[in-house]
C-alpha positions in Angstrom: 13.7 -12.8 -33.7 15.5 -13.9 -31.1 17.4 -11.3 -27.5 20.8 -10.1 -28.3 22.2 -8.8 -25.5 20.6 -7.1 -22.0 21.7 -4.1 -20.3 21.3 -2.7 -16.6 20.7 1.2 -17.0 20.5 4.1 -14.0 19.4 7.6 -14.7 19.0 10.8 -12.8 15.8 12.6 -12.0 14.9 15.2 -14.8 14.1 17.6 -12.3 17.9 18.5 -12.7 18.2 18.1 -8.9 19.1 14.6 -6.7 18.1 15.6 -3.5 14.8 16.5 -2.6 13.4 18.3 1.1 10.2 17.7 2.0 10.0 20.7 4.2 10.7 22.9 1.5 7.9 21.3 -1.0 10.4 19.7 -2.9 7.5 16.6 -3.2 7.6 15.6 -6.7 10.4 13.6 -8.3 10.3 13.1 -12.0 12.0 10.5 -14.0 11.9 9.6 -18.1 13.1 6.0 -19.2 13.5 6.0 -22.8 15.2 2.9 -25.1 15.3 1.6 -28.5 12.0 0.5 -30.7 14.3 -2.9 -30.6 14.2 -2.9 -26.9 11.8 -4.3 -24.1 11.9 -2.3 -20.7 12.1 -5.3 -18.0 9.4 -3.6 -15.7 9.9 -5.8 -12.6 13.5 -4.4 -12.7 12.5 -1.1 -12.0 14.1 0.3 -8.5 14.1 3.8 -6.8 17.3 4.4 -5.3 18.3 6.9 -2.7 19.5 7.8 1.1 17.0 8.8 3.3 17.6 11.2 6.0 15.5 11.7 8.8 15.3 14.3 11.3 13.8 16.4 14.0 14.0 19.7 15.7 14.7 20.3 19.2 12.4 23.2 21.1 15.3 25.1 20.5 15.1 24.8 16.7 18.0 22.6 16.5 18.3 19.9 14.3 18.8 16.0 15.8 18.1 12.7 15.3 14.5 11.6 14.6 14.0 10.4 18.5 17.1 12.2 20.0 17.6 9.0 22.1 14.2 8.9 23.5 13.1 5.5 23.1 15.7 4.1 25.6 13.1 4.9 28.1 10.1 3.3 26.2 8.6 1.5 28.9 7.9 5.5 31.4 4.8 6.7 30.6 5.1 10.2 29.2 7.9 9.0 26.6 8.5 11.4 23.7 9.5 9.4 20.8 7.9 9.5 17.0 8.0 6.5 14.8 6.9 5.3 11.5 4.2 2.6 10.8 6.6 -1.2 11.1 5.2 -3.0 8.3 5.7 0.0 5.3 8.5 1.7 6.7 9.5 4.1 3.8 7.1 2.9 1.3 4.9 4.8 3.8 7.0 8.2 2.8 5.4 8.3 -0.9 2.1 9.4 -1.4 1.6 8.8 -5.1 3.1 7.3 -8.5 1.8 8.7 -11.8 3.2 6.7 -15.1 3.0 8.0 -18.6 4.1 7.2 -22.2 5.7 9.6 -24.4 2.2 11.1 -25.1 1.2 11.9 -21.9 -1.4 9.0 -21.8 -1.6 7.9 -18.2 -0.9 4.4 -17.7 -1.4 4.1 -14.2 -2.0 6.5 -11.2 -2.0 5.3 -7.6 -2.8 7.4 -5.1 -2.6 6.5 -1.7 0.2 4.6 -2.4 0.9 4.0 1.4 -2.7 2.5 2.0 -2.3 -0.2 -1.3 1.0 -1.0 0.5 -0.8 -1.1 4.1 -2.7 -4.3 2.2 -0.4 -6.0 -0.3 3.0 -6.1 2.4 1.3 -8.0 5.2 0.1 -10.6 2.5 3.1 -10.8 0.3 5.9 -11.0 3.1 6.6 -13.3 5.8 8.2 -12.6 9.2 11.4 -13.9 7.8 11.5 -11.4 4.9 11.2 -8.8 6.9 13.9 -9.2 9.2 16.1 -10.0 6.4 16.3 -8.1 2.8 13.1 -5.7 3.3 15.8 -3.6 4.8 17.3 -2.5 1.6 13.9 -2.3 -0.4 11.8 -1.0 1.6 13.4 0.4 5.2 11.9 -2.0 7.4 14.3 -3.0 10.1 11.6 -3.7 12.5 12.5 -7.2 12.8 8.4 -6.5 14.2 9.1 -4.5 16.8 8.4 -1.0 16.9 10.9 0.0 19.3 13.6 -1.1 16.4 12.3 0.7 13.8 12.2 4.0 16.1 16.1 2.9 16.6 16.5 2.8 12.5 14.8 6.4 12.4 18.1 7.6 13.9 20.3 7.3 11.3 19.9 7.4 7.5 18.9 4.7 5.0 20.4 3.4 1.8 17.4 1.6 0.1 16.7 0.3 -3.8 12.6 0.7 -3.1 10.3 -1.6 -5.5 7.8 0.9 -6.4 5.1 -1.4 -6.1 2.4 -1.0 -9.3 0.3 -2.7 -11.3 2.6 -2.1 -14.4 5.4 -2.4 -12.2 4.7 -6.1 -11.8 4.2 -6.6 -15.5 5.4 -8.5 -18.4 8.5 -6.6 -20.1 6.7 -4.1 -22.4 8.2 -3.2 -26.0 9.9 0.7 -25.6 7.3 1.1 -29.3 4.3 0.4 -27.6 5.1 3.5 -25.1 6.2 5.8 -28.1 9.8 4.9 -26.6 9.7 6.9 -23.5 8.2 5.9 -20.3 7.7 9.2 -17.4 7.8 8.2 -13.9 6.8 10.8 -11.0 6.9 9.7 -7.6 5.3 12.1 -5.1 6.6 12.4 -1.8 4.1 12.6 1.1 3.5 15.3 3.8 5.8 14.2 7.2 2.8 14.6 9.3 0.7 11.7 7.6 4.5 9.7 7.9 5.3 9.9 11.6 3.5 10.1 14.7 4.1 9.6 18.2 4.8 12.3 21.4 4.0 11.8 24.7 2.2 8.1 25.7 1.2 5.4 27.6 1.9 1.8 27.3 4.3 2.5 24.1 4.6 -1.0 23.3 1.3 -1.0 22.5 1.3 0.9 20.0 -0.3 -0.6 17.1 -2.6 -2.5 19.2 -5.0 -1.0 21.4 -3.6 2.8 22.3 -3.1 5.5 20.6 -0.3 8.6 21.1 -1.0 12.0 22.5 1.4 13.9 20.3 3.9 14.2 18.1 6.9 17.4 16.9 5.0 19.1 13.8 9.4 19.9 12.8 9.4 15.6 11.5 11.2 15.6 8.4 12.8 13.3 5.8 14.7 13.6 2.8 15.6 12.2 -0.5 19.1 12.5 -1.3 21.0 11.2 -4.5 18.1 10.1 -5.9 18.3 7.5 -8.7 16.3 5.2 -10.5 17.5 1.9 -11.9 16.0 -0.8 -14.4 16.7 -3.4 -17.1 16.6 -3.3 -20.8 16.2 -6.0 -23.4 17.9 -6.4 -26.4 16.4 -7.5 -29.7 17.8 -8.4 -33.1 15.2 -6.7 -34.7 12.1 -4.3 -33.5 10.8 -5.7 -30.2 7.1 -7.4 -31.3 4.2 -6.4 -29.6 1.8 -9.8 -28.3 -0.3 -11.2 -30.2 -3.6 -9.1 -31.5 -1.2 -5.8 -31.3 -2.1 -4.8 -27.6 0.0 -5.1 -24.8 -2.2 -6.2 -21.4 -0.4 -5.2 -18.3 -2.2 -5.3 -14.4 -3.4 -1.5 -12.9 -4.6 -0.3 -9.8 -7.0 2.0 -8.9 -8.0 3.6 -6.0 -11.4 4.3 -4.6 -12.7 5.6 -0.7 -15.7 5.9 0.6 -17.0 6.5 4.5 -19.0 3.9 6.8 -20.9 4.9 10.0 -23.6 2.6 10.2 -24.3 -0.7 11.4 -26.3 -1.4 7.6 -24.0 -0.1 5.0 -24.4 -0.1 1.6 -22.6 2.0 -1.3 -21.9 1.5 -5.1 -18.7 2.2 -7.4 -18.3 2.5 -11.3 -15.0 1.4 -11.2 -14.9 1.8 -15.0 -12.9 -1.4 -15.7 -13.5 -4.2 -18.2 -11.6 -6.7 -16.6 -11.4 -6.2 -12.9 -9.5 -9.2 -11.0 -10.8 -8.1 -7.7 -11.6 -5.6 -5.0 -9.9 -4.9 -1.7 -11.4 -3.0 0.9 -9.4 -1.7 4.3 -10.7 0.0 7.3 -9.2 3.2 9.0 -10.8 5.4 11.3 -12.0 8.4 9.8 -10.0 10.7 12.6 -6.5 8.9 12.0 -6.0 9.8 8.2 -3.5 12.5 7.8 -3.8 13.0 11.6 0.2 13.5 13.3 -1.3 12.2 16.6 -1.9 9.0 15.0 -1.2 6.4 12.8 -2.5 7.2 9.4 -2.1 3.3 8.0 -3.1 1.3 10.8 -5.5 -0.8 8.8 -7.7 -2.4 11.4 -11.2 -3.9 11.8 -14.2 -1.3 12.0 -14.5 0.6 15.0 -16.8 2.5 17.4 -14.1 4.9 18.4 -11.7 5.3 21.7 -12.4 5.6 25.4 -10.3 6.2 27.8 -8.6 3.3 29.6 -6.8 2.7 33.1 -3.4 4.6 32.7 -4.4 6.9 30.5 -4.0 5.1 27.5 -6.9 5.2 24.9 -8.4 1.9 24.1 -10.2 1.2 20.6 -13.9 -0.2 20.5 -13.5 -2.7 17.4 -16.6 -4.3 16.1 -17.5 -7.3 14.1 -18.7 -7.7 10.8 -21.8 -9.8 10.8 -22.4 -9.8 7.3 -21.4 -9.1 3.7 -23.0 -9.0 0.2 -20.9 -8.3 -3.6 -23.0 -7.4 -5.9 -23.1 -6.3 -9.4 -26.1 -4.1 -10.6 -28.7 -5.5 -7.6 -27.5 -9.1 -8.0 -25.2 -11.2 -5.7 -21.8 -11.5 -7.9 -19.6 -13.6 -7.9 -20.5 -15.3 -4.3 -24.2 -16.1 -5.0 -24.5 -16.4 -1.3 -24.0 -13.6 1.7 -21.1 -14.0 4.1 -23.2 -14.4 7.6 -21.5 -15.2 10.6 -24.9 -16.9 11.6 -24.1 -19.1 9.3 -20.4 -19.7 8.9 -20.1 -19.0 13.2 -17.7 -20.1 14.5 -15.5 -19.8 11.6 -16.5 -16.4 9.8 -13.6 -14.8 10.3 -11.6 -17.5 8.6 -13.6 -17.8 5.6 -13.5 -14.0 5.3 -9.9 -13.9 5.6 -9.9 -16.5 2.8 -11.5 -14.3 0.3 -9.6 -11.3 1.5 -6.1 -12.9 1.4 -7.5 -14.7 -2.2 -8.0 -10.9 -4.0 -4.2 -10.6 -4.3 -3.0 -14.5 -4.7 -5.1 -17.4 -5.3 -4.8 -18.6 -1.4 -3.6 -21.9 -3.1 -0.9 -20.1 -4.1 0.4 -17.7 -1.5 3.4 -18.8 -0.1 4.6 -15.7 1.9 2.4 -13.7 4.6 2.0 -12.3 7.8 -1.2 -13.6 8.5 -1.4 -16.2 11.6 -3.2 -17.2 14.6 -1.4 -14.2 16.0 -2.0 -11.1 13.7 -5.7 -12.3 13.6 -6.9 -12.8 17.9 -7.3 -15.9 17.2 -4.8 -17.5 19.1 -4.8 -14.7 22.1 -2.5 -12.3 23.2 0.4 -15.0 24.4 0.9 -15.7 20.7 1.3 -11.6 20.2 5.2 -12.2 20.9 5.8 -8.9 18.1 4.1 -5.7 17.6 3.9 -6.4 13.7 1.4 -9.1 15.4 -1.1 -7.2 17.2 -3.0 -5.9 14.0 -5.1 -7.9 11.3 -3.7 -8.7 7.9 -7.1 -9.4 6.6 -9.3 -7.2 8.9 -11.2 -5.8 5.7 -12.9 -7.9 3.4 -12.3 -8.4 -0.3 -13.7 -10.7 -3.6 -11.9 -12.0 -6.2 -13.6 -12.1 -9.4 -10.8 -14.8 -11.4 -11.4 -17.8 -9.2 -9.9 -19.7 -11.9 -6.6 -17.1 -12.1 -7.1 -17.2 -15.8 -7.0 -13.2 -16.1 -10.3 -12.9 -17.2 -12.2 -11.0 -14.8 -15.3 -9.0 -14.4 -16.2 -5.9 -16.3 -17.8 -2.7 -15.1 -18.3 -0.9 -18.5 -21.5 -0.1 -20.3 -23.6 0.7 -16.6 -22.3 -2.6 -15.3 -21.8 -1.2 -11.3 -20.5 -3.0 -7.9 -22.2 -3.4 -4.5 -20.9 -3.7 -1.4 -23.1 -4.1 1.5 -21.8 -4.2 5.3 -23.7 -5.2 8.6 -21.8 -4.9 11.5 -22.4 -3.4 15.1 -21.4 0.1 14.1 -22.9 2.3 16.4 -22.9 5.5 14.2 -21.0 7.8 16.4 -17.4 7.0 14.7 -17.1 7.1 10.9 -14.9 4.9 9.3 -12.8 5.1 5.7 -13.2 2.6 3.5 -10.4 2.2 1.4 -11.1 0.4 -1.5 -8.0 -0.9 -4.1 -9.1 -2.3 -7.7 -7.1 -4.9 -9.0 -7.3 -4.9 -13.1 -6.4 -5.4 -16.3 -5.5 -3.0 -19.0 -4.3 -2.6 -22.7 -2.4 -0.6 -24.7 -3.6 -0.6 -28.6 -1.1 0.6 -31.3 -2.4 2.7 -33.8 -1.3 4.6 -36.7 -1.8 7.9 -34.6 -0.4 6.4 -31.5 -1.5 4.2 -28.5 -4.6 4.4 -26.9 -5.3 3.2 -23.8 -7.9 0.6 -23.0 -9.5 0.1 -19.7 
């Protein structure tokens, strides 16, 4: 058997609309790729393509541009402007990606989608991608400074988004193994978890160490000529499922959980039987779907805000001092806790190793934001950009294929994880853990269909 011929294919949502209002609830966006039992679907290919428009209303009602001009006078105090977080940009405007076969079996459902990207951009991209083609992909024309991206919020955005997925960023997959049809719905989020901003202090900062006091609850964007496009592979005969009859393709899975003590200890059934690795991200528990702030600032743990010189609000991070994985009581796959009394001074770095290691072997990673700058470790003269002055691996994370052979660990049959934090938490500001499960999945032909194995 050998490929014939390969085709580039865009289709129209099924919805039987192409533009799509977020203030009117028009949130979900359905798609259906369908091909040929000789045909593979080339599902890195896979692109949503659209204008985005963004806007705002005036007190008056009318409708303007996002900042009206604003940010020209970032550097007053009392400066209205509303911006988006700089390192998703409009990844951070979908809230959720369901994908199903032709029978409705659910292949993969991320929610959260914003939060998974909040973790796999800053480890996947470089400061040179993002000032050059994360423009068209994902709307990021920071260049890593906020005051940019607020600029970019004025005017509307042609982008050809990579929905970012597990299945997304698997092998092609024969069009018989999904009963020839693939359904795609991409769910928009709610503006007020997609902007903040209003009247602040020390705007700059933003991202860092302050916090805005407000933000217009009229923030709006839309979707409009919405397309998606993707590749298709040609056989001379029916396209042959791998070896053994299943097709394995990665997942994600999301999981969240809430910290407010300085001995924290909690346990997921993640119900996968080959889990690569887990990824967990901090947020406070006040910023999540909250317009006066930030709702993906991913950060290090924290003991809430006090008020600073100025006016400004200044965060109370706090350290991790230790950390255990465990699976079912026993210390897995690091037989050994992660103690800053031991590693000191270097915890932080060996932590970040494992952390930036759950996505990409760190062998192996070759593009990431991660530097003396983004982690404090060089102080603040190396904070030249705002994209700097926040972690890329303030959480912590374990990879269970050290060897990166996809055989991982499984947490069928009772099989549980562990995770157990020590840290200065003080108890009077609870945290969100946000935990991504990186995984392995197959889908079995059989004579009534496929079934999906986790």
């Amino acid at each position: 058997m050998s490929l014939v011929n390969s085709r580039n294919a865009v289709i129209n949502p099924v919805n039987g609309q192409s533009n799509f209002n977020v203030s009117s609830g028009e949130m979900n966006i359905h798609f259906e790729i369908s091909g040929a039992p000789n045909e593979l679907l080339d599902l890195k290919s896979i692109r949503l393509n659209c204008k985005i428009r963004q806007t705002n209303k005036s007190l008056a009602g009318v409708v303007q541009n996002m900042n009206n001009n604003q940010i020209n006078a970032l550097e007053n105090y009392g400066t209205n402007y509303v911006s988006i977080d700089e390192r998703l940009g409009c990844s951070s405007m979908i809230q959720s990606i369901r994908i199903e076969d032709s029978q409705n079996n659910v292949l993969e459902h991320i929610h959260n989608y914003g939060h998974l990207m909040a973790s796999i951009i800053p480890q996947t991209l470089n400061q040179d991608d993002i000032t050059t083609w994360t423009g068209p992909c994902y709307g990021l024309k920071s260049a890593g400074k906020r005051n940019i991206q607020m600029n970019q919020l004025n005017q509307s955005q042609f982008v050809s988004m990579k929905l970012y997925t597990g299945l997304f960023n698997s092998k092609p997959i024969p069009f018989s193994a999904i009963g020839n049809i693939l359904r795609v719905t991409v769910t928009l989020a709610n503006p007020q978890t997609v902007y903040f901003g209003g009247n602040i202090n020390y705007a700059n900062d933003i991202g860092a160490n302050t916090y805005a006091g407000g933000i217009s609850t009229n923030a709006n964007f839309n979707f409009e000529n919405v397309k998606m496009n993707y590749r298709v592979v040609e056989m001379d005969g029916q396209a042959p499922m791998p070896q053994g009859g299943a097709f394995v393709y990665r997942y994600f899975s999301n999981l969240q959980s809430t910290i407010n003590a300085s001995s924290y200890q909690n346990m997921y059934s993640p119900n996968t039987s080959n889990t690569i690795s887990l990824i967990n991200n901090f947020i406070s528990s006040d910023s999540l779907n909250n317009i006066n702030r930030n709702s993906f600032l991913i950060q290090k743990l924290s003991n809430g805000r006090t008020v600073a010189g100025g006016g400004g609000d200044v965060e109370n991070f706090v350290d991790i001092k230790e950390t255990q994985f465990k699976i079912n009581g026993v210390l897995s796959p690091l037989q050994f806790s992660v103690d800053e009394r031991v590693y000191t001074p270097n915890y932080d770095v060996l932590k970040a190793l494992y952390y930036m290691s759950a996505i990409t072997p760190y062998n192996m990673i070759q593009h990431s934001l991660i530097s003396n700058a983004s982690e404090s470790y060089g102080g603040s003269k190396c904070q030249g950009k705002d994209i700097d002055r926040r972690p890329v691996a303030g959480g912590v994370a374990v990879r269970y294929d050290n060897l990166n052979t996809g055989e991982g660990q499984s947490f069928k049959g009772g099989n549980n994880y562990i995770h157990k934090i020590d840290s200065d938490l003080n108890g009077n500001n609870p945290n969100e853990i946000m935990t991504t499960v990186y995984s392995f999945r197959k889908i079995v032909l059989q004579p009534t269909g496929s079934v999906i194995v986790n």
